[in-house]
Backbone as CSV, one residue per row, in Angstrom:
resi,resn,N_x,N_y,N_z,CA_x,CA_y,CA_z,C_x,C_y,C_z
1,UNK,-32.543,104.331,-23.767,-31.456,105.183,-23.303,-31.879,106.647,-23.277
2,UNK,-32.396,107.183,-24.091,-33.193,108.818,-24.305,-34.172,108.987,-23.501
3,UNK,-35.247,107.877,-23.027,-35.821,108.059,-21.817,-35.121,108.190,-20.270
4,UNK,-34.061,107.332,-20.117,-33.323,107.382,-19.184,-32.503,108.359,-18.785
5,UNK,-32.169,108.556,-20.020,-31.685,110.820,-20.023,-32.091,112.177,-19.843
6,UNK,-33.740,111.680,-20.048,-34.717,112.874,-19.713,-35.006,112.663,-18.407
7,UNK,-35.168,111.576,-17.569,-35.677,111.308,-16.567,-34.786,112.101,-15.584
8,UNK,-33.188,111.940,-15.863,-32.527,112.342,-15.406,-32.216,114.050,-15.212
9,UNK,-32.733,114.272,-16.123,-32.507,116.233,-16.506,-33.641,116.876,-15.366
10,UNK,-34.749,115.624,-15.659,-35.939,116.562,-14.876,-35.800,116.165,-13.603
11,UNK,-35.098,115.269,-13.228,-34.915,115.285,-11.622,-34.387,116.388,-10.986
12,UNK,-33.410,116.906,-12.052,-32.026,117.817,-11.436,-30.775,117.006,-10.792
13,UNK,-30.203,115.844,-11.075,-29.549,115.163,-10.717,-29.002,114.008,-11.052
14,UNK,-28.033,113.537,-10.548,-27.346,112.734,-12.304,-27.764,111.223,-11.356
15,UNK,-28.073,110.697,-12.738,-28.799,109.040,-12.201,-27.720,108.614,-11.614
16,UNK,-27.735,107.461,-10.457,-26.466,106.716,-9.831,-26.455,105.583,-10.317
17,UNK,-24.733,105.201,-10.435,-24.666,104.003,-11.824,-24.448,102.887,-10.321
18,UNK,-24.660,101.743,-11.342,-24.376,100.300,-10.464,-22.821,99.810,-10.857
19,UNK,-21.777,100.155,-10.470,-20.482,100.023,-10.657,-20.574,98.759,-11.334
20,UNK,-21.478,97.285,-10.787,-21.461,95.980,-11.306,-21.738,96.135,-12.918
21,UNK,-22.519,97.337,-12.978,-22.846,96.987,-14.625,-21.609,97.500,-15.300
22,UNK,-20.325,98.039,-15.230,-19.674,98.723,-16.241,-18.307,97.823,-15.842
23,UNK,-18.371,97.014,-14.567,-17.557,95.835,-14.418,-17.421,94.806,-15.543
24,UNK,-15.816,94.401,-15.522,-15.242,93.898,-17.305,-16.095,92.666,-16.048
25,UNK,-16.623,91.165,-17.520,-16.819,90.395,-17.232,-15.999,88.893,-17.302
26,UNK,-15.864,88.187,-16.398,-15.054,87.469,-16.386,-14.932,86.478,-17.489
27,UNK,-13.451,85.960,-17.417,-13.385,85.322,-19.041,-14.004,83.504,-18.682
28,UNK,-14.811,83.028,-19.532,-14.636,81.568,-19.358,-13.928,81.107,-19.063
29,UNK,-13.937,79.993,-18.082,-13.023,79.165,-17.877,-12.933,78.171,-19.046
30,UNK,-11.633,77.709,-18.837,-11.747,76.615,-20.380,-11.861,75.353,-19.893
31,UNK,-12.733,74.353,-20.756,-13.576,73.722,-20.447,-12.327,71.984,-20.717
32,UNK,-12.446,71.201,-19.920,-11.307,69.999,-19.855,-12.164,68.742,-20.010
33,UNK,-11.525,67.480,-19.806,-12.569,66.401,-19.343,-13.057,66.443,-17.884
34,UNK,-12.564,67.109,-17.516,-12.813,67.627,-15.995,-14.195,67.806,-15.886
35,UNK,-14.908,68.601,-16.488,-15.879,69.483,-16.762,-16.925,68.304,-16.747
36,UNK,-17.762,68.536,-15.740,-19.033,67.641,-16.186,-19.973,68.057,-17.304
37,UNK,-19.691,68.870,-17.699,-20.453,69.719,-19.467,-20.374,68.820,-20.410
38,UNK,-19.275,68.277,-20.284,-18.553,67.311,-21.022,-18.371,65.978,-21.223
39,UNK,-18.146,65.086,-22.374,-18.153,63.740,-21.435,-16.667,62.878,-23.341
40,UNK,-16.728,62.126,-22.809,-15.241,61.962,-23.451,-15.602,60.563,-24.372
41,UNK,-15.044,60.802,-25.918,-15.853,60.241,-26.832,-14.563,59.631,-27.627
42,UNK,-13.389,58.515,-27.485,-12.421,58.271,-28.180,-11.604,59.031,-27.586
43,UNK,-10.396,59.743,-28.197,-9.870,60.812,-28.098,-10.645,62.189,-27.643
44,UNK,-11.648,62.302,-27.942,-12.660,63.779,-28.263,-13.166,63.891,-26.978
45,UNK,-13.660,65.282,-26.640,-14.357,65.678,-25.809,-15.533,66.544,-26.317
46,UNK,-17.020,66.028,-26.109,-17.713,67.112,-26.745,-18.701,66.800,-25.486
47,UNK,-19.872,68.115,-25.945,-20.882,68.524,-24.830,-21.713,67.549,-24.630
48,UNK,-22.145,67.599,-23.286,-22.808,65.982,-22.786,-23.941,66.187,-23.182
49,UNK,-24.866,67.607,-23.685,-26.090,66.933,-23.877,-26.365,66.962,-25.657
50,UNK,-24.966,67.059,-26.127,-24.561,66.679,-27.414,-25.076,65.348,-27.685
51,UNK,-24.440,64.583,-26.943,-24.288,62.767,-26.924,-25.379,62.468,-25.968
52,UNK,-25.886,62.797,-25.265,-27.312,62.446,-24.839,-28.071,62.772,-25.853
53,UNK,-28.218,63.407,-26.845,-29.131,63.465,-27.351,-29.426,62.462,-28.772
54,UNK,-27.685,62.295,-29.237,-27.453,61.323,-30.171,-27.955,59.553,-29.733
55,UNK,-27.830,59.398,-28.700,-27.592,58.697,-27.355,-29.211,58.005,-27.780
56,UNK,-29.970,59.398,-27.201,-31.500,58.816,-27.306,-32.103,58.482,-28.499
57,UNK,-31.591,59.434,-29.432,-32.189,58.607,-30.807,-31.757,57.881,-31.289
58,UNK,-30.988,57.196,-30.551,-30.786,55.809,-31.181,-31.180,54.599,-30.241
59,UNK,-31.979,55.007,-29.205,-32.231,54.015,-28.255,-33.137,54.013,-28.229
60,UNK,-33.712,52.234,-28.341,-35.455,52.017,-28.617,-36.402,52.732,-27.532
61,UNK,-37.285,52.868,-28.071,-38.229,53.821,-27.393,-38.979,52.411,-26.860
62,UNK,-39.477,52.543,-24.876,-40.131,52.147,-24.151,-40.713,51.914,-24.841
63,UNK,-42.088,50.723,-24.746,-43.419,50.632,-25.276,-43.959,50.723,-26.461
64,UNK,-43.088,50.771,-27.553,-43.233,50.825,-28.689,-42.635,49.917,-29.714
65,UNK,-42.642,49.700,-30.674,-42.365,48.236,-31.835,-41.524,48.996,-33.079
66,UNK,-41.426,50.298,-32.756,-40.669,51.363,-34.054,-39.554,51.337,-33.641
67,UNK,-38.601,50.388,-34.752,-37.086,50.535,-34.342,-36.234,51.610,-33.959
68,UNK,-35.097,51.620,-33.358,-34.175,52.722,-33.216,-33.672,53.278,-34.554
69,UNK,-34.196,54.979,-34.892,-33.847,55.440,-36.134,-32.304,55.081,-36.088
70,UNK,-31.629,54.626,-37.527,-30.777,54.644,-37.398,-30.386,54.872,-39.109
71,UNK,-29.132,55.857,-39.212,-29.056,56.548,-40.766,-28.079,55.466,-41.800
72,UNK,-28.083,55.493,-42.856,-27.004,55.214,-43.862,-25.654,55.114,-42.947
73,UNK,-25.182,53.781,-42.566,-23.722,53.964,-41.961,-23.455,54.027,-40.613
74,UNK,-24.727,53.604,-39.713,-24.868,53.666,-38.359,-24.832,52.092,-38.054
75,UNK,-23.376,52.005,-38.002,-23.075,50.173,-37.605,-23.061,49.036,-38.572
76,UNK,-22.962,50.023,-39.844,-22.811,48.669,-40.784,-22.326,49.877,-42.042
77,UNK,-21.272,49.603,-42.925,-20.759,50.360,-43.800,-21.613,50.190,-44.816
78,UNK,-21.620,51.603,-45.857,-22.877,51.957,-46.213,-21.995,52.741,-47.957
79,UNK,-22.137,52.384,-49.105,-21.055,53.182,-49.776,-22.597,53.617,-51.020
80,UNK,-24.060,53.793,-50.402,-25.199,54.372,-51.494,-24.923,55.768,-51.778
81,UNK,-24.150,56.451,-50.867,-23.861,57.761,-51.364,-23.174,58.335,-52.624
82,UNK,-22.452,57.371,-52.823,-21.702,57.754,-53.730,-19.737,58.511,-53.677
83,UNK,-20.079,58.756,-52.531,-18.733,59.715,-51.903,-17.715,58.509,-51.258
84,UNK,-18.682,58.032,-50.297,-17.127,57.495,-49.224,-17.936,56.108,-48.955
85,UNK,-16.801,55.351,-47.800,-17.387,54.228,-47.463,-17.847,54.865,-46.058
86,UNK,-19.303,55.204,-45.787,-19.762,55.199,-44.282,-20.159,54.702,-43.758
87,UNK,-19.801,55.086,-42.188,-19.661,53.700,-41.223,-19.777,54.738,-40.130
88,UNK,-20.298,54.540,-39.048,-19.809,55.092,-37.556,-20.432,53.884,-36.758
89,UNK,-20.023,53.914,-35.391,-20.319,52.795,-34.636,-22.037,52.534,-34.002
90,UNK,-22.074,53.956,-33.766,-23.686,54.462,-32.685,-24.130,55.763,-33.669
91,UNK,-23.332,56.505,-34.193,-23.901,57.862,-34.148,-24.949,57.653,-35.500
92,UNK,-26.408,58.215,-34.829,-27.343,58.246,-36.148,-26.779,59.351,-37.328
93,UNK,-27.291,59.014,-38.458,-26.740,59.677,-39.363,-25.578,60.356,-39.654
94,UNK,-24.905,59.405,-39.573,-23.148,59.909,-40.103,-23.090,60.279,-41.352
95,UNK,-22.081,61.681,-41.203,-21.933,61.954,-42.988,-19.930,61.751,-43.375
96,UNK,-20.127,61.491,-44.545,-18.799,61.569,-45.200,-17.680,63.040,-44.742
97,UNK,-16.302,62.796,-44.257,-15.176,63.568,-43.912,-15.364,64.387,-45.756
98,UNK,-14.979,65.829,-45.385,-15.287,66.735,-46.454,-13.482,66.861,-47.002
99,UNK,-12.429,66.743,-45.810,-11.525,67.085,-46.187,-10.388,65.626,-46.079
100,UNK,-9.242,66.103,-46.949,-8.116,64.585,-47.039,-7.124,65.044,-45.861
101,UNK,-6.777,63.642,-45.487,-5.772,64.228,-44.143,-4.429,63.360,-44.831
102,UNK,-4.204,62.822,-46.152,-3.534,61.442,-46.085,-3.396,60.332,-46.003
103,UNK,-4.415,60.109,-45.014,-4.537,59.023,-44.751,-5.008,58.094,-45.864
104,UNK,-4.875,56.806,-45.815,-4.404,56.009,-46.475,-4.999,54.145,-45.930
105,UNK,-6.569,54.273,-45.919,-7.129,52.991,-45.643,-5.741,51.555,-45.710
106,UNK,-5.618,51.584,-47.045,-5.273,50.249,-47.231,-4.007,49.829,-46.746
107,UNK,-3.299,51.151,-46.429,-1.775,51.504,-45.947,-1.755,50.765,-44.372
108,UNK,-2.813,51.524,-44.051,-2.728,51.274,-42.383,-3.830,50.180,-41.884
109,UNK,-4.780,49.453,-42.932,-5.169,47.988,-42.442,-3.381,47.143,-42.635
110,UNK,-2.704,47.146,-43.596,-1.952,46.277,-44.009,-0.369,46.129,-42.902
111,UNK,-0.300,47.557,-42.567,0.774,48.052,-41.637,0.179,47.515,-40.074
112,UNK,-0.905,47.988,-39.589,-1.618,47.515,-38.415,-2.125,46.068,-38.117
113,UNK,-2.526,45.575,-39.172,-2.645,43.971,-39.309,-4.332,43.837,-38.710
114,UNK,-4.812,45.188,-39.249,-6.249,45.019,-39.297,-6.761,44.349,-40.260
115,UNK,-8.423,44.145,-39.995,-9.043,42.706,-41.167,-9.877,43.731,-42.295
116,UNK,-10.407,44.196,-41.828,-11.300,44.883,-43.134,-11.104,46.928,-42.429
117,UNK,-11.435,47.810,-43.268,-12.083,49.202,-43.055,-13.491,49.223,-43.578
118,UNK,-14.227,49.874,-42.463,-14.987,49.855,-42.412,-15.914,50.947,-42.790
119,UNK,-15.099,51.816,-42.847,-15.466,53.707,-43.170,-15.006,54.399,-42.349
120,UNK,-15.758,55.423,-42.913,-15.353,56.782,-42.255,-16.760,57.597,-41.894
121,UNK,-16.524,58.312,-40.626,-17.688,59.350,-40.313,-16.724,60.346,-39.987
122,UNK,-17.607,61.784,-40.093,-17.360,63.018,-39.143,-17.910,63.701,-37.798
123,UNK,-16.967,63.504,-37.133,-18.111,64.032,-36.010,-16.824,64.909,-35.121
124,UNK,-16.950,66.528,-35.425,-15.760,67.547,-34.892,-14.449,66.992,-35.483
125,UNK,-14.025,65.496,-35.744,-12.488,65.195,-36.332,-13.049,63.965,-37.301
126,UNK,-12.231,63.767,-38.383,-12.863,63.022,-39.094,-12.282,61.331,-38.468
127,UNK,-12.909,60.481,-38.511,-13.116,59.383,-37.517,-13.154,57.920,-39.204
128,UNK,-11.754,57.344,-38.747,-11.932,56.447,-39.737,-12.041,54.895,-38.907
129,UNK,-13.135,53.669,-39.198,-12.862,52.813,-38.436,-12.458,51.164,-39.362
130,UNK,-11.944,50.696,-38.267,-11.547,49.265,-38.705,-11.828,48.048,-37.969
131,UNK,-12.019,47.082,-38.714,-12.191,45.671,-38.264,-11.334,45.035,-37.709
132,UNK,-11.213,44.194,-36.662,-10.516,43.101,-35.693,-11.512,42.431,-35.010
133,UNK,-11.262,40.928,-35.388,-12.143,40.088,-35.018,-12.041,39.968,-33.170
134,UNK,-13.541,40.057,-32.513,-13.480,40.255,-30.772,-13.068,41.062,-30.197
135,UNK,-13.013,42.404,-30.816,-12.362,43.560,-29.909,-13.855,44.909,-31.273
136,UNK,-14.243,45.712,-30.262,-15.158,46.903,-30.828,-13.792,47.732,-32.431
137,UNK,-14.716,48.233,-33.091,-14.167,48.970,-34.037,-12.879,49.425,-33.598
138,UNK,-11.914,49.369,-34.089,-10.341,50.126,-34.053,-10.708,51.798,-34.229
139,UNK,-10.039,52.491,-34.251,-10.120,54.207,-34.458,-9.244,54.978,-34.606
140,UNK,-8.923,55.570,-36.039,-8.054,57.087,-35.858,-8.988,57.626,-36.486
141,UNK,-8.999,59.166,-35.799,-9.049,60.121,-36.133,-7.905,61.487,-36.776
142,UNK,-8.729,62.128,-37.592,-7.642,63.046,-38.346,-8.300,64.227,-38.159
143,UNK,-7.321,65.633,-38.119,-7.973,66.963,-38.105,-6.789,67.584,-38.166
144,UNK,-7.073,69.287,-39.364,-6.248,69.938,-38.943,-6.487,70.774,-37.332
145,UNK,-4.671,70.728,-36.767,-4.959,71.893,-35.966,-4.522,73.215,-35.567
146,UNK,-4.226,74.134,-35.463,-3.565,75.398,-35.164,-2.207,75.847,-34.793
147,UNK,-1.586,76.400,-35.186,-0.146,76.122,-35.447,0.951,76.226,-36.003
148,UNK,1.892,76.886,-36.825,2.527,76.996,-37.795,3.143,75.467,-38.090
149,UNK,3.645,74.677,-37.448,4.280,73.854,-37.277,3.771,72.784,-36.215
150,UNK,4.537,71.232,-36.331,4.522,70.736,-35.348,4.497,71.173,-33.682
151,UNK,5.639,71.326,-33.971,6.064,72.296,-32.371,5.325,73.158,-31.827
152,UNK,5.026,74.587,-32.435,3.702,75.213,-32.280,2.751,74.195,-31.829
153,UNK,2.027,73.654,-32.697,1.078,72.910,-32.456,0.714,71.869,-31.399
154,UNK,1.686,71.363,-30.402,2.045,70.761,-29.132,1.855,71.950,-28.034
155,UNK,2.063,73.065,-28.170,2.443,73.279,-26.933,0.414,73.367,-25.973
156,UNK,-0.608,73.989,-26.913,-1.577,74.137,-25.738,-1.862,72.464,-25.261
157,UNK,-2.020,71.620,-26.622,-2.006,70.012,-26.770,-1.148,69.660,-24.905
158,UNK,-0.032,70.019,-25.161,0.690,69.596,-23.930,0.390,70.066,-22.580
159,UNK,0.531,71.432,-22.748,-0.519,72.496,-21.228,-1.704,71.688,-20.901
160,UNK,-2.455,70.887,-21.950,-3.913,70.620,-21.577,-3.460,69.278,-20.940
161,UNK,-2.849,68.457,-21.699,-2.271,67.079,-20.862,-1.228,67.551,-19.778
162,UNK,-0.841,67.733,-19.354,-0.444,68.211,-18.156,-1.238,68.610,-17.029
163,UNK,-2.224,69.387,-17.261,-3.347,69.730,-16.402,-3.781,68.334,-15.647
164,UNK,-4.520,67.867,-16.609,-5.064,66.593,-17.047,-4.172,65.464,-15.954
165,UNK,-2.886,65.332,-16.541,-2.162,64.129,-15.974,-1.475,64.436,-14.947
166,UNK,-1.554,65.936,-13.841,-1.029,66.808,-13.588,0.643,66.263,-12.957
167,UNK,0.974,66.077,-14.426,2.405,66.405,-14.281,3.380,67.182,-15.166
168,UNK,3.460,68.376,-14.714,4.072,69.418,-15.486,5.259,69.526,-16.217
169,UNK,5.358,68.232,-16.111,6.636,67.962,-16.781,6.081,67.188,-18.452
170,UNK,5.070,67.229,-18.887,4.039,66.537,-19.630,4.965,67.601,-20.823
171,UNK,5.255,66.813,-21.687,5.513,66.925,-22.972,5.478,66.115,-23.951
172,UNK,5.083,66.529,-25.499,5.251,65.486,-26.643,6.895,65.648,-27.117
173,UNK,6.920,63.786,-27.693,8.572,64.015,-27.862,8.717,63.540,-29.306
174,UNK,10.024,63.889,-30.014,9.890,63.401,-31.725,9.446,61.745,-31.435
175,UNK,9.124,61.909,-33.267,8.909,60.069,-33.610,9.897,59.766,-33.600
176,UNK,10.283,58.460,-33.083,11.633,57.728,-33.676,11.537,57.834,-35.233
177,UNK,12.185,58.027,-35.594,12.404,57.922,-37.375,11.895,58.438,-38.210
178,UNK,10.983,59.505,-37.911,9.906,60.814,-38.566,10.141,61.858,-38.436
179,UNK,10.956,62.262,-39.332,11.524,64.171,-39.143,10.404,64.669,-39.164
180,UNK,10.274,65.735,-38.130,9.606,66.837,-37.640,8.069,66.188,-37.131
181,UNK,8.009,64.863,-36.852,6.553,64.640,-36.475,6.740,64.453,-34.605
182,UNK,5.764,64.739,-33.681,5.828,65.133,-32.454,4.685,64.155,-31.922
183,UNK,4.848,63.256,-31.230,3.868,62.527,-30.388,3.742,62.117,-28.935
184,UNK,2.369,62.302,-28.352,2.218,61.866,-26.708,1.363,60.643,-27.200
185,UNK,1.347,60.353,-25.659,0.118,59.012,-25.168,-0.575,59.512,-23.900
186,UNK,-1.514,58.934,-23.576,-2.078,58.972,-22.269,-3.275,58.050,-22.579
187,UNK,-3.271,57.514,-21.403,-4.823,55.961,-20.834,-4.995,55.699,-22.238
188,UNK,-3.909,54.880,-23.181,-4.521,54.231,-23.818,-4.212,55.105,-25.753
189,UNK,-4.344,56.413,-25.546,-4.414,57.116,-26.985,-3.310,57.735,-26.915
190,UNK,-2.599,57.920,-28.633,-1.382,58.537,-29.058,-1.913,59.844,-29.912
191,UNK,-1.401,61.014,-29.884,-1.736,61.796,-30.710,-0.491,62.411,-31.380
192,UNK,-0.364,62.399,-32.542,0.846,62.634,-33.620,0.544,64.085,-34.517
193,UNK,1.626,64.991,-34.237,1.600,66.010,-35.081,2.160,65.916,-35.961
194,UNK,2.004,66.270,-37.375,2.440,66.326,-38.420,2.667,67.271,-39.169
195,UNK,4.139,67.254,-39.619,4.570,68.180,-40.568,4.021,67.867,-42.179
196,UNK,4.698,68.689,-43.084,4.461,68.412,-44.858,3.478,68.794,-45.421
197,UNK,2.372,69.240,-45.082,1.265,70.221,-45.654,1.344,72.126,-45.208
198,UNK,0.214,72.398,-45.400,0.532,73.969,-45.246,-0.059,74.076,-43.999
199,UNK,-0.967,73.031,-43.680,-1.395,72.945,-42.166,-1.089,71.994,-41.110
200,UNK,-1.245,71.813,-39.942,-0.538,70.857,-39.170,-1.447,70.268,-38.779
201,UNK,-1.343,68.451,-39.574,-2.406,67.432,-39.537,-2.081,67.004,-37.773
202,UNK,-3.344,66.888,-37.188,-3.333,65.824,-35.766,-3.894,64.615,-36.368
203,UNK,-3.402,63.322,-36.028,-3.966,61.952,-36.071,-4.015,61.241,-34.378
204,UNK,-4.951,61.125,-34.309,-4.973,60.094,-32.777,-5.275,58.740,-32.869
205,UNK,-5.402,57.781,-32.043,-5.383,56.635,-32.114,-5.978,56.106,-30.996
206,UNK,-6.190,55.110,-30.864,-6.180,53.959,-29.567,-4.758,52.830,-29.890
207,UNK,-4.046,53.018,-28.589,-3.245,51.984,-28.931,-2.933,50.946,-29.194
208,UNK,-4.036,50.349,-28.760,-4.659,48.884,-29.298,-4.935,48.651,-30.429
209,UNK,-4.644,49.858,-31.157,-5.201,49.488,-32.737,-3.781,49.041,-33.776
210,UNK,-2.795,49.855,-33.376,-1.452,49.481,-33.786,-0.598,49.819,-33.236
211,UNK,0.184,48.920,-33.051,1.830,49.101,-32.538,2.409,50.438,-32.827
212,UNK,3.435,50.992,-31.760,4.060,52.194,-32.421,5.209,52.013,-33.651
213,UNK,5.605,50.649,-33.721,6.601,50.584,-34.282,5.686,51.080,-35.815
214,UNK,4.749,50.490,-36.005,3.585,49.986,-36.983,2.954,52.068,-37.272
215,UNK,2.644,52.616,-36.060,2.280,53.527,-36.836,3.778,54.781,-37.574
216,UNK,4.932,54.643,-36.469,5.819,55.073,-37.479,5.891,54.852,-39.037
217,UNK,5.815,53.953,-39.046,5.383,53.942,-40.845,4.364,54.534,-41.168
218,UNK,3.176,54.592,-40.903,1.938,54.978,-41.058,2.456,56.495,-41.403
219,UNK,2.902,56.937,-40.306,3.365,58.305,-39.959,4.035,58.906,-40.917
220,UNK,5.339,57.852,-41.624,5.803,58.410,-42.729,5.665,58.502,-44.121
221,UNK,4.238,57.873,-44.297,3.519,58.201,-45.065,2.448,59.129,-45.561
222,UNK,2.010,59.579,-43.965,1.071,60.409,-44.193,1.943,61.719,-44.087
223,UNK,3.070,61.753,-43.826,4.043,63.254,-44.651,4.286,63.264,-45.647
224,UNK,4.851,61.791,-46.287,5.012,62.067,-47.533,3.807,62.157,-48.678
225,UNK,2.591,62.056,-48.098,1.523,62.088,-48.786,1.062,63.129,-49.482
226,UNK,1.026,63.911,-50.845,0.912,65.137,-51.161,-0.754,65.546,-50.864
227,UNK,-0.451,66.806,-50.440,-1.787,67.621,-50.111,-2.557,67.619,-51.423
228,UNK,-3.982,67.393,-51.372,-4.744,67.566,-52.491,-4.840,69.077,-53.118
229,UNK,-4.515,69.325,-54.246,-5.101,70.515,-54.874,-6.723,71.658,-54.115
230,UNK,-6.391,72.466,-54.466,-7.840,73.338,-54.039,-9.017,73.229,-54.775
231,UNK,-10.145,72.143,-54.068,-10.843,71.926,-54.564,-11.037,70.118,-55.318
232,UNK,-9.780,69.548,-55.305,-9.591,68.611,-55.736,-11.009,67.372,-55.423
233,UNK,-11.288,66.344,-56.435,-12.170,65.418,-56.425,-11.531,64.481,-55.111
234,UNK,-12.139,63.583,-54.884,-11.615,62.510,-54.331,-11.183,61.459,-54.907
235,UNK,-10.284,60.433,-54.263,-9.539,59.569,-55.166,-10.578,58.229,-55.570
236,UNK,-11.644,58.243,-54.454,-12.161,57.009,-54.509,-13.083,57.185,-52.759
237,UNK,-13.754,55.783,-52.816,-15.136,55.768,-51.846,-14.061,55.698,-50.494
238,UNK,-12.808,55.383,-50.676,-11.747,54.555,-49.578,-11.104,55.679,-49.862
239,UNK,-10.552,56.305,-48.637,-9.278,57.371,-48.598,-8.160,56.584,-48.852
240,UNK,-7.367,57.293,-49.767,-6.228,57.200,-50.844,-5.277,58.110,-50.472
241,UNK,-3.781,57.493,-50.055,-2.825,59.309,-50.363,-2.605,59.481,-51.406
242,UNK,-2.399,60.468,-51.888,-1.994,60.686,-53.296,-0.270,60.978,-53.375
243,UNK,-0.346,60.746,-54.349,1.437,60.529,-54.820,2.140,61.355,-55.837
């Protein structure tokens, strides 16, 4: 910059600016399933060469006899850690969910009329799976999300499904029988906001995994489920609500 200032003095004349450089720059667009960047994982949307890359290391290598690396909990539940029961379906090296959402393994095999749980991985939402004999792993996921409240917490949720389903009339509506909890569907997945903590839990689903009648209960458990202390241990290798 001090060279560019002298240059200027000894010309006798003031340097000419490029209007483009002092031009505000445009904001990102925000990124949808739309987006070929992207590619769509359960409920989730993450970057495609995210999952290409997970993708390849787990897929046998051409010409070679060295199995597909695959970590503690990659397709078969795994509890050597010590922490949790882990499990993910494909993803190499899955690690244990750091935080409690409520949820409640044994609650929602028994309510859903699933056969075994299988674990839990993290990957952006914490991802718990279950057994049913002839159909791939069952799936909810849990995460907090942004929000004071339920309501709050629907509205970009809804703007984005709307886009998406483009019908602008796209809104989440109460649970039958769950004060203050707020839920949509679309192709297949339900996503449920939740009141009763200091943050506002999202749970999603595949609907194939349980009935709605089936996760209303689910639902009113994981409100009445008390938030863990700051810092609190875990209850056990199997997520537990606490009481």
């Amino acid at each position: 910059m001090l060279a560019l200032a002298s240059l200027a003095l000894l010309g006798g004349c003031p340097t000419p600016i490029d209007p483009n450089a002092t031009a505000a720059k445009p904001k990102a667009n925000v990124i949808d399933e739309n987006d070929p960047r992207v590619v769509r994982d359960g409920e989730d949307l993450y970057a495609a060469e995210v999952v290409e890359r997970a993708e390849e290391r787990a897929r046998p290598h051409v010409g070679s006899d060295t199995p597909p690396p695959t970590g503690l909990g990659t397709g078969k539940p795994d509890e050597s850690n010590g922490v949790c029961r882990l499990y993910a379906p494909k993803l190499p090296d899955p690690q244990c969910c750091e935080a409690e959402f409520g949820f409640d393994a044994e609650q929602v095999q028994r309510a859903c009329g699933l056969e075994l749980y299988l674990g839990e991985s993290f990957y952006n939402s914490c991802g718990y799976y279950f057994h049913r004999t002839g159909v791939d792993p069952q799936w909810f996921r849990a995460s907090f999300t942004a929000g004071a409240t339920p309501k709050e917490a629907v509205q970009s949720h809804d703007r984005r499904l709307a886009r998406i389903t483009k019908n602008d009339a796209f809104a989440s509506e109460p649970v039958p029988g769950v004060d203050g909890a707020l839920w949509s569907a679309h192709n297949g997945i339900r996503w449920a906001f939740l009141p009763g903590w200091d943050r506002v839990r999202l749970l999603s689903w595949s609907q194939d995994a349980c009935s709605d009648q089936a996760m209303a209960e689910v639902l009113r458990s994981l409100i009445a489920a008390k938030q863990p202390p700051q810092g609190a241990r875990r209850l056990g290798l199997v997520p537990k609500a606490r009481s």
